[in-house]
C-alpha positions as CSV (number, residue, x, y, z in Angstrom):
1,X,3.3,-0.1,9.1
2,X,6.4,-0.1,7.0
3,X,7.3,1.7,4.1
4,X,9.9,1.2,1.6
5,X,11.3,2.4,-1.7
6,X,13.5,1.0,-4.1
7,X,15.0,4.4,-5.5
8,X,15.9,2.9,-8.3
9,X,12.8,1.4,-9.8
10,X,10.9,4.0,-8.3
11,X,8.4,1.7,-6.5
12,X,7.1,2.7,-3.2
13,X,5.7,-0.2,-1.3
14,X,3.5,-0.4,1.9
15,X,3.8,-3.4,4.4
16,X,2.3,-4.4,7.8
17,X,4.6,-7.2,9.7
18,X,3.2,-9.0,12.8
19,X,5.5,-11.5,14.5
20,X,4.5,-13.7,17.1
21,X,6.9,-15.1,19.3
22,X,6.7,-18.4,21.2
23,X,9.1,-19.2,24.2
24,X,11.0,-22.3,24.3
25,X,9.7,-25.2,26.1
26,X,12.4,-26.4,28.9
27,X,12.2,-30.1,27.9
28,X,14.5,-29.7,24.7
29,X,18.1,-30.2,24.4
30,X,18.6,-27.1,22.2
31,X,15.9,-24.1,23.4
32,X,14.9,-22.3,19.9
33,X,12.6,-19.4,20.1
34,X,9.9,-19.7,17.3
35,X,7.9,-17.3,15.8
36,X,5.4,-16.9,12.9
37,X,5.1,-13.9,11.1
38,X,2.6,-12.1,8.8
39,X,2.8,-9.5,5.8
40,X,0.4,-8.1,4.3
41,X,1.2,-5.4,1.1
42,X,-1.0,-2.9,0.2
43,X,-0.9,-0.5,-2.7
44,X,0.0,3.3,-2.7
45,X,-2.0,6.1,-4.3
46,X,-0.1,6.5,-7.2
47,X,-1.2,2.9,-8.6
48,X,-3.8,2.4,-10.8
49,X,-6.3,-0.6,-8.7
50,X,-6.0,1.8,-5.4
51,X,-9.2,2.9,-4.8
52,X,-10.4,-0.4,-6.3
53,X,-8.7,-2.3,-3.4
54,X,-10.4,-0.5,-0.8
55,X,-7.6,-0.2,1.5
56,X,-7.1,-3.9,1.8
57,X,-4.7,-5.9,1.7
58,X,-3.3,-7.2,-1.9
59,X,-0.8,-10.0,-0.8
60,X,-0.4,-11.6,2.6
61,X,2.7,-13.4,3.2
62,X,3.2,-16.1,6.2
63,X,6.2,-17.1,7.5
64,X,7.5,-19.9,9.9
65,X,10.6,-19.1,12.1
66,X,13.1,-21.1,14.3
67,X,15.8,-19.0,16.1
68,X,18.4,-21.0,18.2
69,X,21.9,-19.6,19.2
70,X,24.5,-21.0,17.3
């Protein structure tokens, strides 16, 4: 779980990341790692709708990754 805080705008937000990482296959030219990752956002205490979520999840974010060196 990770939280952050924009100090600013005094908004407090909790995340959950999962990343899943697949190993490049030995029959390219250029070996990129891939990975796919997931966020999910959840709401703190202090909003409104945060017993009416239940503790889920309000957003989920996926994400599609190449990594190769350069």
């Amino acid at each position: 779980m990770q939280v952050s805080q924009a100090a600013r705008q005094g908004a407090v937000g909790d995340y959950m990341m999962i990343t899943c990482y697949h190993a490049p296959s030995s029959s390219t030219d250029t070996p990129a790692v891939e990975s796919r990752m997931r966020v999910a956002a959840f709401l703190q205490p202090q909003d409104p709708l945060y017993f009416d979520a239940g503790g889920k999840a309000v957003a989920v974010y996926d994400y599609a990754l190449t990594m190769q060196k350069v």
